[in-house]
C-alpha positions as CSV (number, residue, x, y, z in Angstrom):
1,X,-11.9,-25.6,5.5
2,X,-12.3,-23.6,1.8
3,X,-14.7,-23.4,0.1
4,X,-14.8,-23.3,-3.6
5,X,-15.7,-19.6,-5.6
6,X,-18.3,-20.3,-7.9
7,X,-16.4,-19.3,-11.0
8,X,-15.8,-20.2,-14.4
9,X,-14.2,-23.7,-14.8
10,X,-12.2,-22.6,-17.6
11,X,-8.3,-22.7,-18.0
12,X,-7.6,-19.9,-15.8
13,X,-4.8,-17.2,-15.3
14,X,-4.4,-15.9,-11.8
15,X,-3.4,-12.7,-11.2
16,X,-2.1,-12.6,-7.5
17,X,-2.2,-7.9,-7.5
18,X,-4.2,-5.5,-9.6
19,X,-1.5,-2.9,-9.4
20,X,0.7,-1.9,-12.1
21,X,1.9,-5.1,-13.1
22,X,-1.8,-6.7,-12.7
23,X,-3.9,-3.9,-14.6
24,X,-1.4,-4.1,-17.5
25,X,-1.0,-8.0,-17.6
26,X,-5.1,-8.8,-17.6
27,X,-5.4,-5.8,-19.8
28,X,-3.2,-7.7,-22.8
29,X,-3.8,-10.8,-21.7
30,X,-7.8,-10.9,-21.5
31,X,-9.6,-11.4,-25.1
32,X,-6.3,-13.5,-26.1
33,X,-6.5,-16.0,-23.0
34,X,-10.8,-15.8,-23.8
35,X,-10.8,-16.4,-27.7
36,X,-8.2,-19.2,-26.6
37,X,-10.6,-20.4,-24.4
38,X,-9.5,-19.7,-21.1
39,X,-10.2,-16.9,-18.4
40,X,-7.8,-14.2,-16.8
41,X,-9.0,-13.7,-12.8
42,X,-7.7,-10.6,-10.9
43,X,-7.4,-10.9,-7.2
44,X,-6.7,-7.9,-5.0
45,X,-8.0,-6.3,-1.8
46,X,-9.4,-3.3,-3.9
47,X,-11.6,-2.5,-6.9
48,X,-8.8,-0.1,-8.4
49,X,-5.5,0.3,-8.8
50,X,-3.2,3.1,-7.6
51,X,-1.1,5.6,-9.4
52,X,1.2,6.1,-7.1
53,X,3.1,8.6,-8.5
54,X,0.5,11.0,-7.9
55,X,-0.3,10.7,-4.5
56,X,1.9,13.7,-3.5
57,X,-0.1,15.6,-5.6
58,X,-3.4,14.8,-3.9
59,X,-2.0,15.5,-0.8
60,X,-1.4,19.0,-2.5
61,X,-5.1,19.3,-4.3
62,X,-3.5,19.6,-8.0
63,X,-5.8,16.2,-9.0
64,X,-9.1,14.6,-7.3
65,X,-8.3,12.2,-5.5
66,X,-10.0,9.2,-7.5
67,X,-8.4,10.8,-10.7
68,X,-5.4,8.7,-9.4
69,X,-7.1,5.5,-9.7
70,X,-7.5,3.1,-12.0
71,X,-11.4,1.3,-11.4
72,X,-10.7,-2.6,-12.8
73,X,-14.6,-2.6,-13.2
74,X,-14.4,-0.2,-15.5
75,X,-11.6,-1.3,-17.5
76,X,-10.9,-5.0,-17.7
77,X,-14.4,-5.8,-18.5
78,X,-13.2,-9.2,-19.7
79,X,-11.4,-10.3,-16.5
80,X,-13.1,-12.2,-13.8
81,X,-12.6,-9.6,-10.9
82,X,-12.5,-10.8,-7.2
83,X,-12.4,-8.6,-4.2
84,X,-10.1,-10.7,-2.0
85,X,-6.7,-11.1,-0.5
86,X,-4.7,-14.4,-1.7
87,X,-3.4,-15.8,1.3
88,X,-1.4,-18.9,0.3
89,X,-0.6,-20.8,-2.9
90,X,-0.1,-24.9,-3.3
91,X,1.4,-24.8,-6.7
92,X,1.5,-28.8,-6.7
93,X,-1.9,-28.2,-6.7
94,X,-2.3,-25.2,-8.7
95,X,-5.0,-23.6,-6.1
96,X,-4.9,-20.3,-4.3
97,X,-6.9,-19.9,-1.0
98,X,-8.6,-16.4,-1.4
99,X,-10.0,-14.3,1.6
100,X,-13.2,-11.8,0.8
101,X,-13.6,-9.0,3.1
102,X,-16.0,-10.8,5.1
103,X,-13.4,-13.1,5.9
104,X,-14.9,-16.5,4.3
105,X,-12.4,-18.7,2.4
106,X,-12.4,-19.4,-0.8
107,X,-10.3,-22.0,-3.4
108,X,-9.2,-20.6,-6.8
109,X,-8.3,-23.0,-9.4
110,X,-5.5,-22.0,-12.0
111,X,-3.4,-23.0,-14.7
112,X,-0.8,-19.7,-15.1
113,X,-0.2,-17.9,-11.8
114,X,0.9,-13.9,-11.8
115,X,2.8,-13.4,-8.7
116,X,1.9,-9.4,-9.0
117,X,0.8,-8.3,-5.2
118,X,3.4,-5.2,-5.2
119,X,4.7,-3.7,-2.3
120,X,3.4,-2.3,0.9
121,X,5.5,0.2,3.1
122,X,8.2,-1.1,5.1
123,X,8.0,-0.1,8.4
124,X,10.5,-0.6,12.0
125,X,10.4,-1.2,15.7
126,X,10.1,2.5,16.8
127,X,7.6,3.4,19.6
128,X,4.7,5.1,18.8
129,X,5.1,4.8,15.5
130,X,1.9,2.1,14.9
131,X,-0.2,4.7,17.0
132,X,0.9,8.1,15.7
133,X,2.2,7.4,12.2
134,X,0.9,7.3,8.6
135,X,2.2,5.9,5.5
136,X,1.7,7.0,2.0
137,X,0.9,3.6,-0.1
138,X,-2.4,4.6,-0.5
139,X,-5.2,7.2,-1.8
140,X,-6.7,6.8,1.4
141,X,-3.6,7.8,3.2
142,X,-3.1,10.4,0.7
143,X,-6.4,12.2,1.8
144,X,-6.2,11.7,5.1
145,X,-2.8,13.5,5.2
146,X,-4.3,16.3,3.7
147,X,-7.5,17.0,5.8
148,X,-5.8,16.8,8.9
149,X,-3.1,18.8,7.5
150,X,-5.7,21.5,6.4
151,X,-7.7,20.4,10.1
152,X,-4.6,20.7,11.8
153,X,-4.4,24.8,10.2
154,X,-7.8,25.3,11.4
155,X,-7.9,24.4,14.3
156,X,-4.6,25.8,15.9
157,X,-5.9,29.0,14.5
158,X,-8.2,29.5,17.1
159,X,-5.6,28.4,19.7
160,X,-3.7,30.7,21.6
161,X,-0.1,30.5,21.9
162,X,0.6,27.5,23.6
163,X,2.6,24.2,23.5
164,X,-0.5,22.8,21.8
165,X,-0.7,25.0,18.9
166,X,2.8,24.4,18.6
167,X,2.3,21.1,18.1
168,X,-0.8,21.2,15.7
169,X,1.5,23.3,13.7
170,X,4.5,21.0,13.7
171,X,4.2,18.5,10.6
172,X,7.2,15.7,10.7
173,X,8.1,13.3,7.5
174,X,10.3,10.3,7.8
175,X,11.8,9.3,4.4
176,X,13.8,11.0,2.1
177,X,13.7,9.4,-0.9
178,X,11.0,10.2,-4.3
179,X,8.4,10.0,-1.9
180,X,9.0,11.5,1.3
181,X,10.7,14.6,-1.2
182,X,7.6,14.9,-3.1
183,X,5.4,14.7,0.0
184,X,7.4,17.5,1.4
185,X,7.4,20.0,-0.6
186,X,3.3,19.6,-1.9
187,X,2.7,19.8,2.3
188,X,4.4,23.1,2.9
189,X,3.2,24.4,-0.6
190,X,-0.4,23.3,0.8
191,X,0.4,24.8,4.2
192,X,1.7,28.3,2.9
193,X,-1.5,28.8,0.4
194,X,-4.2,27.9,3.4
195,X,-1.9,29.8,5.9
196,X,-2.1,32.9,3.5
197,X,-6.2,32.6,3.8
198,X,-5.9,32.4,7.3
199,X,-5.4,36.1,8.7
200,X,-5.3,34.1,12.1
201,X,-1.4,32.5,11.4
202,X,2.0,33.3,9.8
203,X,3.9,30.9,8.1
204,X,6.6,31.9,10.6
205,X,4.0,30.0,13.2
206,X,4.2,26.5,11.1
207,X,7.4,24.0,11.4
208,X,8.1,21.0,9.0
209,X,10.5,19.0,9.6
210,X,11.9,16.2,7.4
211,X,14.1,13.1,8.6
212,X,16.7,10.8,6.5
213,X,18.6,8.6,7.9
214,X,21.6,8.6,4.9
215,X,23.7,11.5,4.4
216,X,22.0,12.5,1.6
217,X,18.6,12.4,-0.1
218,X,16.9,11.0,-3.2
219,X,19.7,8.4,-4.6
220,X,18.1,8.5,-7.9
221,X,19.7,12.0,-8.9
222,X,22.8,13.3,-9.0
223,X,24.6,14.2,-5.7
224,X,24.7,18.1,-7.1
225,X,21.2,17.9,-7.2
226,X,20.5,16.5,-4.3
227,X,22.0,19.0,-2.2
228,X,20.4,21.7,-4.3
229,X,16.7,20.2,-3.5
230,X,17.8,20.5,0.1
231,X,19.4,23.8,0.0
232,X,15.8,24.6,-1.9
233,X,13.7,23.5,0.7
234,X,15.4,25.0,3.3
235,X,15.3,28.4,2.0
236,X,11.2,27.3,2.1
237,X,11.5,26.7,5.8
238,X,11.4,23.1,6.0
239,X,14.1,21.9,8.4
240,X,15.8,18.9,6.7
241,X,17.8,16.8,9.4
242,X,20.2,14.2,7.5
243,X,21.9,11.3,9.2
244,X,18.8,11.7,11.6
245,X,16.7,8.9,13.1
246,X,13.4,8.6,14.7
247,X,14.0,6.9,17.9
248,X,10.3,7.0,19.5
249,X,7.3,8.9,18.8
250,X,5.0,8.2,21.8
251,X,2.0,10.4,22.0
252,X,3.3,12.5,19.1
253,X,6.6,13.3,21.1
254,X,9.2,12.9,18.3
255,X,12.8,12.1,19.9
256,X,15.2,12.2,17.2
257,X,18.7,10.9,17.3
258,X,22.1,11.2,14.9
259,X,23.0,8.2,13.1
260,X,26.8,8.8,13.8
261,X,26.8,8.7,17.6
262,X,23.1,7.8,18.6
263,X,23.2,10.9,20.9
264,X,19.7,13.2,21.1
265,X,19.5,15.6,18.0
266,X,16.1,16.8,19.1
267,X,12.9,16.3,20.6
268,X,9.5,18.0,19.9
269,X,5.8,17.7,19.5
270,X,3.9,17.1,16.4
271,X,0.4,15.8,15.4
272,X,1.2,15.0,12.5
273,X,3.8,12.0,11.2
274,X,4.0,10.6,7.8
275,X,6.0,7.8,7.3
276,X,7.9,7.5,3.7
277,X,11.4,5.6,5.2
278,X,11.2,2.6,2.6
279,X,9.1,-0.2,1.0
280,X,9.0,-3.8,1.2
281,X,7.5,-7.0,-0.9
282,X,4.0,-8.2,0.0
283,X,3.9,-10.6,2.6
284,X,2.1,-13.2,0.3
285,X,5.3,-14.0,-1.6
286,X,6.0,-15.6,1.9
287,X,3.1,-17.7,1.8
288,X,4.0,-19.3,-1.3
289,X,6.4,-22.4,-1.8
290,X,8.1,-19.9,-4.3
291,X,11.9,-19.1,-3.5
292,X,12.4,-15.8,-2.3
293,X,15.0,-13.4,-1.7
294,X,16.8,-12.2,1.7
295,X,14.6,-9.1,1.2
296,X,11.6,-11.2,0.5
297,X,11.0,-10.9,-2.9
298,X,9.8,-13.9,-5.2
299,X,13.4,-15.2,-7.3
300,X,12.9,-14.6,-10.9
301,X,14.0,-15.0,-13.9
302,X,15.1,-12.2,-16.4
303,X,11.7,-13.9,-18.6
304,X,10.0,-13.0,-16.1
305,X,9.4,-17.0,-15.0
306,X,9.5,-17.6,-11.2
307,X,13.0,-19.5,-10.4
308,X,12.8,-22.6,-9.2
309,X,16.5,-21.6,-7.4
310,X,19.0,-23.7,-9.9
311,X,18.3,-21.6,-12.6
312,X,15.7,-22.9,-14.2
313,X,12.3,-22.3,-14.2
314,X,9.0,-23.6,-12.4
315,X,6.0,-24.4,-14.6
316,X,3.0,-21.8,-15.1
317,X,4.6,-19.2,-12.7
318,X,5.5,-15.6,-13.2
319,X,6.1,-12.8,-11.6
320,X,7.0,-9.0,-12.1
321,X,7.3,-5.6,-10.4
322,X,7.9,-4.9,-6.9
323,X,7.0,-8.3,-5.3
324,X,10.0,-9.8,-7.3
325,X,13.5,-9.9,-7.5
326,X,13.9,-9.6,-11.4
327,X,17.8,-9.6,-12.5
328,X,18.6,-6.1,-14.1
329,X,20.8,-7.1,-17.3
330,X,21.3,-3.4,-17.7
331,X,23.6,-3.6,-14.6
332,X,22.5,-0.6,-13.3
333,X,20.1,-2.4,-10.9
334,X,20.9,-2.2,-6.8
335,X,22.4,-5.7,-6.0
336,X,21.9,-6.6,-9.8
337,X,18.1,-6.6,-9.4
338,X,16.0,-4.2,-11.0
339,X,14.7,-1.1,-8.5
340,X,11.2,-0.8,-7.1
341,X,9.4,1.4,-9.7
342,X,6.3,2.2,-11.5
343,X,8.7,2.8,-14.6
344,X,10.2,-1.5,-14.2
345,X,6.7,-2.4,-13.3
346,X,4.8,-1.0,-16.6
347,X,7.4,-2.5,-18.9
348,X,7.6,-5.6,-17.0
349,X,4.4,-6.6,-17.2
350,X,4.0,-5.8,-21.1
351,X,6.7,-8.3,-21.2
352,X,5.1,-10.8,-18.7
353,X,2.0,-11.1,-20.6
354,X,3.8,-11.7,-24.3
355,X,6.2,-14.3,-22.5
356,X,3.0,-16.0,-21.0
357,X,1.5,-16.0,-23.9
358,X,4.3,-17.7,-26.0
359,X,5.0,-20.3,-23.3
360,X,1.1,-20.9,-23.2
361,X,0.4,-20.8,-26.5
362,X,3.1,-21.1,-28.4
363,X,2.7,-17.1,-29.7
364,X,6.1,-15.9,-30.5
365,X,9.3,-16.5,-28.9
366,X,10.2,-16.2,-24.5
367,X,12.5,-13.0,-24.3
368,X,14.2,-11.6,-21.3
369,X,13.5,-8.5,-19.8
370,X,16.0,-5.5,-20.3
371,X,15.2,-1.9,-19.6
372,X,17.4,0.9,-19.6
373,X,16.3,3.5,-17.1
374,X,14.8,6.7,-18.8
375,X,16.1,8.3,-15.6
376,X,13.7,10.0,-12.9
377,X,11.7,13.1,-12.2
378,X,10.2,15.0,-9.2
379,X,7.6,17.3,-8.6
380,X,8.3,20.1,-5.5
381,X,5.3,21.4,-5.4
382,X,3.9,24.0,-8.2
383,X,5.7,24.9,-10.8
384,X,9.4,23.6,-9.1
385,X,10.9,19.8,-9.6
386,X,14.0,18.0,-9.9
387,X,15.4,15.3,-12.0
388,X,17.8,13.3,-14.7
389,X,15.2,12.3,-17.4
390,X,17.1,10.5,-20.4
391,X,20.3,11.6,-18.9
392,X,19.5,15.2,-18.5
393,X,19.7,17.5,-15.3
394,X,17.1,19.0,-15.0
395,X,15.2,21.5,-12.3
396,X,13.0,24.5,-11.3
397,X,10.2,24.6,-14.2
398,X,11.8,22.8,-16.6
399,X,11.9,19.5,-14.6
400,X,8.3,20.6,-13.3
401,X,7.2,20.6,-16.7
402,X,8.8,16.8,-17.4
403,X,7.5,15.8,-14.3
404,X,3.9,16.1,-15.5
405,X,4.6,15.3,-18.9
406,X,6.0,12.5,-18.4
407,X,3.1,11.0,-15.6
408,X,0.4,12.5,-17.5
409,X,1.4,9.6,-20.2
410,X,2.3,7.0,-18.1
411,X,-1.1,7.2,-16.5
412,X,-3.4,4.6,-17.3
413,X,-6.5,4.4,-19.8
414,X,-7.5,7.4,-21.8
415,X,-10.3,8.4,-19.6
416,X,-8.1,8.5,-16.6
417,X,-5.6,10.5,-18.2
418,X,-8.1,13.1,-19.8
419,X,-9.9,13.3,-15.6
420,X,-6.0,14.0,-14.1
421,X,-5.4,16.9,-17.4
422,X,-8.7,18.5,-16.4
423,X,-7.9,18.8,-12.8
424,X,-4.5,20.4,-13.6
425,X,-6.3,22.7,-15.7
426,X,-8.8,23.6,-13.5
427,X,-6.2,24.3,-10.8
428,X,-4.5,26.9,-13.4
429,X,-7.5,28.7,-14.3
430,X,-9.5,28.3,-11.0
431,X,-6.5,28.2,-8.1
432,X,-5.8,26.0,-5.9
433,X,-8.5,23.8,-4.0
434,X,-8.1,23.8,-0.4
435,X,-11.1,22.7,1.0
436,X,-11.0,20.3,3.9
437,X,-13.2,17.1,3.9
438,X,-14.4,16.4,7.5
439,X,-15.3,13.6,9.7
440,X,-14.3,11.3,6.5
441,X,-12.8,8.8,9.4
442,X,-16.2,9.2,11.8
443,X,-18.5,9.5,9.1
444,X,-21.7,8.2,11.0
445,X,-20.5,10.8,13.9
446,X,-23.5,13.8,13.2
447,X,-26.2,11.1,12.7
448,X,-25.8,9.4,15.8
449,X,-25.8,12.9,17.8
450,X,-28.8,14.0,15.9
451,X,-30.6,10.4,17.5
452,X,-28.9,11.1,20.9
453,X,-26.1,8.5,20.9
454,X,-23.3,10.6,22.1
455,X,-19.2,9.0,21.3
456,X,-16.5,8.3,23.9
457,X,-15.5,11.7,23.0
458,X,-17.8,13.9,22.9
459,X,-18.4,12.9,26.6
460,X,-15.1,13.5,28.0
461,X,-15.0,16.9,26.0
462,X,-18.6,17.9,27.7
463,X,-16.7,16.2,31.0
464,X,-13.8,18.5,30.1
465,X,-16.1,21.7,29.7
466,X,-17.8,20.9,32.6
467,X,-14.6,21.1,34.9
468,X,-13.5,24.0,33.1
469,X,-16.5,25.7,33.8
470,X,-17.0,24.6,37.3
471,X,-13.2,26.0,38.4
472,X,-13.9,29.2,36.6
473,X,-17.0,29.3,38.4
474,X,-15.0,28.3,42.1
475,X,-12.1,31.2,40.7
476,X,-14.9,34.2,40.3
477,X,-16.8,33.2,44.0
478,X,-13.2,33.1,45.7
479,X,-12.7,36.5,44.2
480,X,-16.0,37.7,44.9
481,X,-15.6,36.5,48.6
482,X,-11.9,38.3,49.1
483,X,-13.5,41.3,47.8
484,X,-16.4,41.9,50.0
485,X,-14.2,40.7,52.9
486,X,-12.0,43.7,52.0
487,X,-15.0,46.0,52.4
């Protein structure tokens, strides 16, 4: 049974996502909805939102890694925040049942809804993959990629050559569209500048190897293009393997297979596998008695209104950005719908929160949503990108140059924008940071060996040793005896 939040009992607007379309929409929503006499509430799992965009380039250490977040504490300090996941929604009754992280239940009261939860990655039957793979949705993932990548370097170059440094030194991506590019080609710029520190390995020792299943990569450029990014990484050493499939990854042994025929393109060892092939709507649209889409998203209406599926509208619901299905009247828009995107979202939810504010409160007129793309932009790693920004091709420094330009605005709040310019700077002046973070997933690890606890395994290593030690031991007395029977 829910409980009910102690909250204000004030009109409320919910906002189901404090991602793009959730930071901007209680941003220009809060001190109206107040000095009207209401409240905006943000729920969402974290305390910050997510530039996206920029996760590639923590993975390559151009930005800190919290310089591509957005705190909502710090910035919507008018908003009723709530650490929670919103796990169903009775319209009829206009409540939302809220989860907090230690799992108690909670009711939420509203008047407006925001439907605004975003996307998480979209993932497919493939064994192994849950075990062995990672996604890159989040900072978290983002970091973790790049200290085991950097882990991974260290590590192997102690090894000696074996079928086990060559699979430390193997680094797979799946996905290759914006993300899985961009993830790419920052990992083997990471991988060649530690590799250079390391008078231990060659770049000639390291393998990356990316995987798309179409025939060609990144539909948001031109086809020209796109076979010059892969002619481009190729000539980096990054094996790019179109109209490829991962069939299984079990225990980090990637089986690949063509598209065309299904038969075996390759199989191989790798430790590392980051998953990029896709995204899909959060699963709370599901849980709602919205309409939704074959691909899950919440039906909407090019105001931004949820559809009540006979084209009209239902009552004190919106929704925006990647959780929806939001008609693109541009007619450049896959299946007619406006595509996944930070650039939709933004502009979306500026929209969202003028429409909601006119329906609400009778300020200004309900208009529909219609964006013309500004095209798109990719970074390759330092000082190399791609892209067709306002129509024009562009690549190598130029598009490099666009690519940051262009982010470096569209990155939230002033202060978060002046942190992500400072780390580029530093990088140009100062170089590259390489430095691995350890033991960020076992972080209580060294304090429970210093009180004598020992983990699962750190006693089958000392087993390991142990064996090791005792055949060696077994090997030399053998020898010893064969010798002095030779006497």
């Amino acid at each position: 049974m829910a409980n009910t939040l102690m909250l204000s009992d004030k009109p409320r607007v919910l906002i189901v996502g404090g991602g793009y379309v959730g930071l901007y929409v209680a941003k220009a929503l809060e001190k109206k909805v107040r000095a009207a006499g209401g409240v905006v509430t943000v729920v969402d799992p974290l305390p910050y939102m997510t530039y996206q965009p920029f996760l590639p380039e923590v993975i390559g250490g151009h930005i800190e890694s919290r310089h591509a977040l957005v705190s909502h504490r710090m910035h919507l300090r008018e908003t009723e925040l709530i650490t929670g996941k919103v796990v169903s929604v009775d319209h009829d009754r206009k409540i939302a049942i809220v989860r907090d992280p230690d799992r108690h239940y909670f009711e939420v009261k509203y008047r407006d809804i925001v439907m605004s939860a975003g996307a998480t990655t979209r993932t497919f039957p493939i064994e192994g993959l849950v075990d062995h793979g990672i996604g890159l949705k989040t900072i978290e993932e983002a970091v973790t990629v790049r200290n085991k990548i950097l882990e991974r370097l260290e590590t192997a170059s102690i090894m000696e050559e074996s079928p086990a440094k060559r699979r430390a030194l193997t680094f797979t991506v799946v996905g290759g569209g914006f993300a899985g590019i961009e993830a790419v080609a920052e990992m083997e710029d990471l991988i060649r500048v530690a590799v250079k520190a390391t008078p231990r390995l060659q770049q000639s020792d390291v393998r990356i190897v990316l995987i798309e299943a179409a025939p060609r990569i990144m539909p948001e450029i031109t086809e020209e293009q796109a076979v010059q990014v892969v002619e481009d990484l190729r000539a980096r050493g990054i094996e790019v393997l179109l109209n490829t499939s991962l069939d299984s990854c079990v225990d980090g042994h990637m089986k690949l297979i063509s598209m065309k025929d299904k038969s075996v393109v390759d199989e191989f060892q790798s430790d590392t596998l980051l998953w990029t092939a896709g995204v899909e709507a959060s699963k709370v649209a599901k849980r709602t008695p919205f309409p939704i889409d074959a691909r899950g998203r919440i039906m909407a209406e090019p105001t931004l209104q949820v559809s009540d599926g006979d084209g009209g509208v239902i009552e004190g619901a919106w929704t925006a950005g990647d959780i929806s299905a939001v008609p693109d009247l541009t007619g450049g828009g896959v299946g007619g719908y406006c595509v996944p995107n930070a650039q939709h979202a933004v502009r979306q939810a500026k929209l969202l929160a003028k429409n909601l504010l006119a329906a609400r409160y009778g300020k200004g007129h309900i208009q529909q949503y219609k964006h013309k793309s500004l095209g798109a932009v990719a970074g390759l790693g330092m000082f190399k990108g791609v892209g067709t920004p306002m129509g024009i091709k562009l690549s190598g420094f130029p598009a490099w140059l666009a690519h940051r330009g262009y982010h470096g605005m569209a990155m939230p709040t002033i202060e978060r924008k002046l942190r992500v310019l400072s780390g580029w700077t530093n990088e140009l002046l100062l170089g590259r940071d390489f430095a691995q973070l350890k033991d960020l997933i076992t972080p209580y690890r060294q304090f429970q060996e210093a009180a004598g606890k020992r983990s699962k395994e750190s006693l089958e290593e000392q087993e390991r040793f142990e064996a090791a030690a005792a055949k060696q031991k077994a090997e030399l007395e053998k020898e010893h005896a064969a010798k002095e029977a030779t006497k």
